[in-house]
C-alpha positions in Angstrom: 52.3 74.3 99.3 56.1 74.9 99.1 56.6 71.8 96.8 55.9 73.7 93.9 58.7 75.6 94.9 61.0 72.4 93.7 61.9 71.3 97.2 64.9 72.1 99.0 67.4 74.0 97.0 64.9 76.3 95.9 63.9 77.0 99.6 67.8 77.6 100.2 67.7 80.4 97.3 64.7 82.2 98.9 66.5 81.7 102.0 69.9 83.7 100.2 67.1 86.2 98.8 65.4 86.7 102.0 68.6 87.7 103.8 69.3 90.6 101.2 66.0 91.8 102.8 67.4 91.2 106.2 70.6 93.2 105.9 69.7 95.7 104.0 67.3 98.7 105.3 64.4 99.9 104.0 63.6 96.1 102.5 60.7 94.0 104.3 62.0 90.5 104.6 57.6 89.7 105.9 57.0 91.4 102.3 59.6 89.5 99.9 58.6 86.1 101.6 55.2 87.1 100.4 56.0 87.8 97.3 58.0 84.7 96.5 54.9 82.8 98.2 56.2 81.5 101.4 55.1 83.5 103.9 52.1 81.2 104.9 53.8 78.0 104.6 56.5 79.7 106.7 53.8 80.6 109.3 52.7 77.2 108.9 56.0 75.2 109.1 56.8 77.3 112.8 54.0 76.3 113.6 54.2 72.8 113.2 58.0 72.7 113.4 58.6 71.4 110.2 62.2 71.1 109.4 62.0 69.7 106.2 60.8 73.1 104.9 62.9 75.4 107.8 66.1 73.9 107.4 66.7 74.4 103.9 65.2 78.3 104.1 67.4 78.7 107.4 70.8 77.5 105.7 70.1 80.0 102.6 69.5 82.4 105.0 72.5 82.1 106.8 74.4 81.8 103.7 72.4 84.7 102.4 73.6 87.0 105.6 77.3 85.9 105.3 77.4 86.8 101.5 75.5 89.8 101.8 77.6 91.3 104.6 80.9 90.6 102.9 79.5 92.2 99.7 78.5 94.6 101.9 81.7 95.4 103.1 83.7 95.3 100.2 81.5 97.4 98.3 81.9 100.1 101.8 85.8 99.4 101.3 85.7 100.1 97.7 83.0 102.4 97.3 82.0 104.6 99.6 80.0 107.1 98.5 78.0 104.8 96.0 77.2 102.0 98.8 76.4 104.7 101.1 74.2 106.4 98.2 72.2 102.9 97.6 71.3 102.1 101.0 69.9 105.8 101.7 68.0 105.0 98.2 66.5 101.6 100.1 66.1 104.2 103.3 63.8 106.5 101.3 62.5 104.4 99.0 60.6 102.5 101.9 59.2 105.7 103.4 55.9 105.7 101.9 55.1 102.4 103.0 56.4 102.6 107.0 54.9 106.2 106.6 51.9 107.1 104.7 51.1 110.0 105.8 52.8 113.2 105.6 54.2 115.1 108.5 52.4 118.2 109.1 53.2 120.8 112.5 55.5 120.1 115.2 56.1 116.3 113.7 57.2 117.6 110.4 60.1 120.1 111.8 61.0 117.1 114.3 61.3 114.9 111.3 63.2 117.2 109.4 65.4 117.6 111.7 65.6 113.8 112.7 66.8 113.5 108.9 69.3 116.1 109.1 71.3 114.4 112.4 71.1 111.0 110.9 72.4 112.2 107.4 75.0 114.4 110.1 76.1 111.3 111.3 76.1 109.0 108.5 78.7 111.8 106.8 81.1 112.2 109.7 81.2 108.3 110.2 82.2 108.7 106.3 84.1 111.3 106.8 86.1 110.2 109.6 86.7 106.8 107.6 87.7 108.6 104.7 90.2 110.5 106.2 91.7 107.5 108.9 92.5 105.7 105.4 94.4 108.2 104.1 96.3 108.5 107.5 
């Protein structure tokens, strides 16, 4: 069960690790509960609405979400490029598992050119807040 975890402050750190997996793209929040070993007992706890194991999880991943987003942000504000860079690296990085197979045909040129608008976009948005900065 989750008591080898060490009880509730543990369950409030997977809850803060869990969240990194919720903000960020590309991470499966269903696959790091796994890993850590809670996804069952989280099953298990909805199930039987056990708040002695939920609450702890739910205020580390609140907490979790709140310091993600604001490191988050201030590495956008202060770096750009390199945050940008990262969370394209998550993006791709996740590919092979959401999508084993490899596009062949009409579904490779429409995923080619799927990539292309989205990285479009993602560098005008950058662009645009470059440049309204510097204004």
């Amino acid at each position: 069960g989750w008591d080898g975890w060490g009880g509730p402050l543990w369950l409030t750190l997977a809850g803060i690790i869990a969240a990194v997996a919720l903000v960020l793209p590309g991470i499966s929040v269903s696959y790091i509960l796994l890993v850590m070993g809670l996804y069952e007992e989280l099953t298990r706890s909805l199930t039987d609405f056990n708040f002695a194991f939920l609450a702890p999880l739910a205020l580390g991943l609140v907490a979790g979400i709140l310091l993600t987003t604001r490191i988050l942000e201030r590495a956008m504000d202060n770096h750009p490029r390199a945050t940008y860079m990262i969370i394209l690296g998550f993006v791709l990085g996740s590919l092979f598992e959401v999508f084993p197979g490899v596009p062949q045909g009409w579904e490779l040129l429409i995923s080619l050119v799927a990539f292309a608008l989205g990285f479009a976009a993602v560098y005008a948005l950058s662009w645009q807040e470059t440049h309204a900065k510097q204004a």
